[in-house]
C-alpha positions in Angstrom: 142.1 -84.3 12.4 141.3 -86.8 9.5 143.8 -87.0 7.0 141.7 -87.8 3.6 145.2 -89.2 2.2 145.5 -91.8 5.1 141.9 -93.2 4.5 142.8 -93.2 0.4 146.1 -95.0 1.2 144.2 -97.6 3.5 141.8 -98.1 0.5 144.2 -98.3 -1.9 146.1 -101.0 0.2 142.6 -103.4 0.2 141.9 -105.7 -2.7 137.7 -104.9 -2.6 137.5 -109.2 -2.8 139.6 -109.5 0.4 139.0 -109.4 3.7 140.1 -107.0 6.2 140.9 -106.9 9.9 140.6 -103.5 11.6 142.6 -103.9 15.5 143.0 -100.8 18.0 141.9 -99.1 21.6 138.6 -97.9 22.3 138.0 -94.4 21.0 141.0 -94.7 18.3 138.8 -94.4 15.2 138.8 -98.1 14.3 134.9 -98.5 13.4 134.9 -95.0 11.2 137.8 -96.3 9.1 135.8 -100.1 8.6 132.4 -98.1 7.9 135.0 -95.6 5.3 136.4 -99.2 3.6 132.5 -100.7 3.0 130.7 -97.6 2.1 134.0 -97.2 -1.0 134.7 -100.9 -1.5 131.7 -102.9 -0.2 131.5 -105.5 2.3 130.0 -106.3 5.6 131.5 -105.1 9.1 131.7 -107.5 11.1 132.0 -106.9 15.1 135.3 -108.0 16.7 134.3 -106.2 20.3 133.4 -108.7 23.3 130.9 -106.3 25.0 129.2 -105.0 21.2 127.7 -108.0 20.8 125.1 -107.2 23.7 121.5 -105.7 22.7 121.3 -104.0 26.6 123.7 -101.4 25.9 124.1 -99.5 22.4 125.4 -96.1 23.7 127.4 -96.9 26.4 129.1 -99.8 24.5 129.9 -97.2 21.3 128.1 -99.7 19.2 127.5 -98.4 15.8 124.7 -95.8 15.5 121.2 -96.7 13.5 122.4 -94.5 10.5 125.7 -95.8 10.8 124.3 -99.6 10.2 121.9 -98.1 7.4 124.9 -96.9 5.5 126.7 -100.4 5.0 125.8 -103.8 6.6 126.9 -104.6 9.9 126.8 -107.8 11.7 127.3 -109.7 15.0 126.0 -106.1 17.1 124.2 -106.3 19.6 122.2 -110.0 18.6 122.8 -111.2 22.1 121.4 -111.0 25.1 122.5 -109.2 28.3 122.1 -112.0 30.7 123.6 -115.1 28.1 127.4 -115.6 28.8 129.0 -115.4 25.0 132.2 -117.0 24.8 135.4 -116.2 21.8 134.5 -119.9 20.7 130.9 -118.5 20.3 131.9 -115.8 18.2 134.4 -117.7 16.1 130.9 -120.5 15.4 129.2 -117.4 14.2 131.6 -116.0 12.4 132.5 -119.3 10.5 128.1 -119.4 9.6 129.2 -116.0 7.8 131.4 -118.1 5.2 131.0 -117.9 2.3 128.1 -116.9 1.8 128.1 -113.4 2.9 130.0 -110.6 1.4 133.7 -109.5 1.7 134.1 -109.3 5.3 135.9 -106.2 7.4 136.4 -107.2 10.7 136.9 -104.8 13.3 137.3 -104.4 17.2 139.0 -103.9 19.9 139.0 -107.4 21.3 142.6 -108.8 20.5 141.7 -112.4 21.7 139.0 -112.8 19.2 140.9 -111.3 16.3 143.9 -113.9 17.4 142.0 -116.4 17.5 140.2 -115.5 14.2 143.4 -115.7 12.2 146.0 -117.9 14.7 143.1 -120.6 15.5 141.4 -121.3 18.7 142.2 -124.1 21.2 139.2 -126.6 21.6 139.5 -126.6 25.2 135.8 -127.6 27.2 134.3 -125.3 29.5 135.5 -125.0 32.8 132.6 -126.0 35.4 131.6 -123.5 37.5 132.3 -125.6 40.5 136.2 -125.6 39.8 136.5 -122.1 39.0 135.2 -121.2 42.3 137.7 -123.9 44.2 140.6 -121.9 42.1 139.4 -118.3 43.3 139.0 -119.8 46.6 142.2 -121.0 46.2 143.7 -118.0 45.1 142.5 -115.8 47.6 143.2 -118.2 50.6 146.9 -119.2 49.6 147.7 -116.6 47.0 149.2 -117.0 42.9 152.3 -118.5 44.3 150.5 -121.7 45.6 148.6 -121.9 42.6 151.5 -121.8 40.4 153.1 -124.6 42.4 150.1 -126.7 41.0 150.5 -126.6 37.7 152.0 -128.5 34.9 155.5 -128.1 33.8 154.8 -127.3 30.2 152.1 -124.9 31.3 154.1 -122.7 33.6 156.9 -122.3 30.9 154.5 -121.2 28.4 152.3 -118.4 30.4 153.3 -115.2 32.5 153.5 -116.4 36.1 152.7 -113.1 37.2 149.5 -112.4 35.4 146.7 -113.8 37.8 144.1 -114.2 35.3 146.1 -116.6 33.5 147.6 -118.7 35.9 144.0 -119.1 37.0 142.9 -120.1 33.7 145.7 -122.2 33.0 145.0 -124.1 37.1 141.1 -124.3 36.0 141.9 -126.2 32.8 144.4 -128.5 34.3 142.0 -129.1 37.2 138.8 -129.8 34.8 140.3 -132.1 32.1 143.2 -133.4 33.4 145.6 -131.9 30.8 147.2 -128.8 31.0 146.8 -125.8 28.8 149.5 -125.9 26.8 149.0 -129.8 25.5 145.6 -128.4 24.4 146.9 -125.6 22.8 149.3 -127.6 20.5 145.9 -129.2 19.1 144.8 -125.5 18.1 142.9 -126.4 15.0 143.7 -124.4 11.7 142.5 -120.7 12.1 139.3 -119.4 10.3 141.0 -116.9 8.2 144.7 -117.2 8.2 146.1 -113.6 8.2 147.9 -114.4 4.9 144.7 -114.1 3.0 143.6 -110.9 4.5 144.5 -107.3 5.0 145.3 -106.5 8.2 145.7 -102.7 10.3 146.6 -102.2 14.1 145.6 -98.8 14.9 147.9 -96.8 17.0 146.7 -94.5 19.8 149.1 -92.7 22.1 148.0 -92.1 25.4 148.7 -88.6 25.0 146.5 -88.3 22.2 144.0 -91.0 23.3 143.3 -90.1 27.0 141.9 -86.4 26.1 139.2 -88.7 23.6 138.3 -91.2 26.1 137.7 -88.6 28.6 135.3 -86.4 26.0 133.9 -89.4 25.0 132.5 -90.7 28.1 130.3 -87.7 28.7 129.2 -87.1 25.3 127.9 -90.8 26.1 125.8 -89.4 29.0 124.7 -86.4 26.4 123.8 -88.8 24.0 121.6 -91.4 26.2 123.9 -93.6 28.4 121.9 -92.5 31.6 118.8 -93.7 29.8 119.8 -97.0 28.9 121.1 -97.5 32.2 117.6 -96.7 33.4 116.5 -99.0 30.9 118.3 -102.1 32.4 118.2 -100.9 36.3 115.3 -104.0 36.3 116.9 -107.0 36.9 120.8 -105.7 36.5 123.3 -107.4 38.3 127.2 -107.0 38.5 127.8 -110.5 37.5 125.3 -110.0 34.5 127.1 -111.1 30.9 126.8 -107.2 29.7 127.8 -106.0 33.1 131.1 -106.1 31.9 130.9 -103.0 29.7 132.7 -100.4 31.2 130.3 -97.6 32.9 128.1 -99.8 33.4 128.1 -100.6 37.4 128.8 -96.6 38.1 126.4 -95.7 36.2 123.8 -98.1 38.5 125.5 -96.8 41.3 125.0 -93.1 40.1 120.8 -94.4 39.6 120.6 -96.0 43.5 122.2 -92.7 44.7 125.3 -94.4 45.4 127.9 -91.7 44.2 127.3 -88.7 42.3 126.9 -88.2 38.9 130.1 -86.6 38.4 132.0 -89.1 40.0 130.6 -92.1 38.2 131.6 -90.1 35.3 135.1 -90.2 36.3 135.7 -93.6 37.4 134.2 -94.4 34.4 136.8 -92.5 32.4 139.6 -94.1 34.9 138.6 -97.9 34.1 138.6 -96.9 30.3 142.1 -95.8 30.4 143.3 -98.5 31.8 141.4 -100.9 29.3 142.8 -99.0 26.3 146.7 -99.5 28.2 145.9 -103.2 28.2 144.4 -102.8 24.7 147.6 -101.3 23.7 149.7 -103.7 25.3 148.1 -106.9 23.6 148.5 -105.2 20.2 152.0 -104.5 20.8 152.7 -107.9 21.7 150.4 -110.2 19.6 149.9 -108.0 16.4 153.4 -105.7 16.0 154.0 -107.4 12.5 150.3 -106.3 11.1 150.3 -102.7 9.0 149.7 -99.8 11.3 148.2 -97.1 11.1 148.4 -93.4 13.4 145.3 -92.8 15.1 145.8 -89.0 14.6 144.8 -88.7 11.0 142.0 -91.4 11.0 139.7 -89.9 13.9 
């Protein structure tokens, strides 16, 4: 139940001139506590979710609501197409076109990376060509992570988890495209956008015990509320390996629309796949943003 006290505490811990970052889980209660903060203080939220900033999916994606944009300004929701990749270095261009013109930003999401990178700076690294990321999942799925480790440069494998796939992979593509490793590009990590010194900063804290009971309510009050029709809106020309595809619900929902699976059961493993994105949510803001001002899900939802 909200707890008017916490939201007045969070106000009264903003300066109305400074900006504010808003971190936590899916369903945790993040976006009503930015939209409490602009419509008492002013300002413009800003999007910090990877998958918000596609136009395909408004409902499915939790994006703020039509009268929840007309009640304070919102930006970066929903401006980009479902099909045009849209990278954290993309974001952080867009944000930067923000400054300083626009008003006192509140940033909010549940995408740690681009909140990171926001406030620790971002790694110029190029783009990997699609052509090597292939020969590395090739590589990884014909001699496994251990052989890719192997290849990689000293100061690389002491600086990432060796047992996290998705980073040895990155770590092997960028090696393998440019000819330096990761961590020699990382030292040249320009200053960040907003160092987190100049702003005021809340992690949201969800326990699973509190969380998973939301996510799994939540889910079908999406399918109440119009996911099915969006889905039907973007069966034409969807793809799995679509940009947007990646919001969860998406695929089972498609799969629910061919006459795949049932409708119940796209609703679960829906409900499945989010609880395990809000465990790796958690995790990331344990490790990467334990020393920003938290704040108990409980009493702001």
């Amino acid at each position: 139940m909200r707890d008017k006290s916490a939201i007045e505490a969070c106000l009264a811990s903003c300066a109305p001139d400074r900006p504010v970052l808003i971190a936590g889980p899916t369903a945790s209660g993040k976006s009503a506590l930015a939209l409490a903060i602009a419509e008492a203080q002013g300002g413009v939220i800003v999007n910090a979710d990877a998958i918000q900033v596609f136009s395909d999916w408004r409902v499915l994606t939790a994006r703020p609501s039509s009268e929840e944009e007309a009640r304070a300004p919102h930006a970066l929701y929903g401006h980009v197409p479902g099909d045009q990749p849209y990278s954290v270095g993309d974001w952080l261009r867009e944000v930067a076109a923000l400054f300083p013109g626009a008003e006192r930003p509140i940033f909010t999401g549940g995408t740690g990376l681009y909140l990171t990178a926001l406030t620790e700076g971002l790694a110029q690294i190029p783009a990997t060509p699609p052509q090597v990321r292939a020969e590395g999942e090739a590589l990884l799925a014909s001699r496994g992570l251990t052989a890719m480790v192997a290849e990689l440069d000293a100061g690389s494998a002491a600086r990432i988890d060796l047992r996290n796939p998705a980073r040895v992979a990155r770590a092997w593509e960028v090696l393998r495209a440019t000819g330096r490793g990761i961590a020699a590009w990382q030292e040249e990590t320009p200053p960040p956008l907003l160092p987190l010194d100049r702003a005021t900063a809340f992690v949201v804290d969800a326990p699973k015990d509190w969380l998973t009971p939301r996510i799994e309510s939540r889910f079908r009050k999406m399918i109440e509320g119009g996911a099915l029709d969006e889905a039907r809106a973007n069966r034409p020309g969807w793809t799995p390996d679509r940009p947007s595809a990646k919001a969860i619900g998406a695929a089972e929902l498609m799969a629910y629309l061919d006459g795949e699976i049932p409708l119940e059961s796209a609703i679960e493993r829906a409900t499945i796949l989010t609880r395990q994105f809000a465990k790796r949510q958690r995790t990331w803001f344990r490790a990467r943003m334990g020393h920003w001002t938290q704040l108990t899900a409980e009493v702001l939802a």
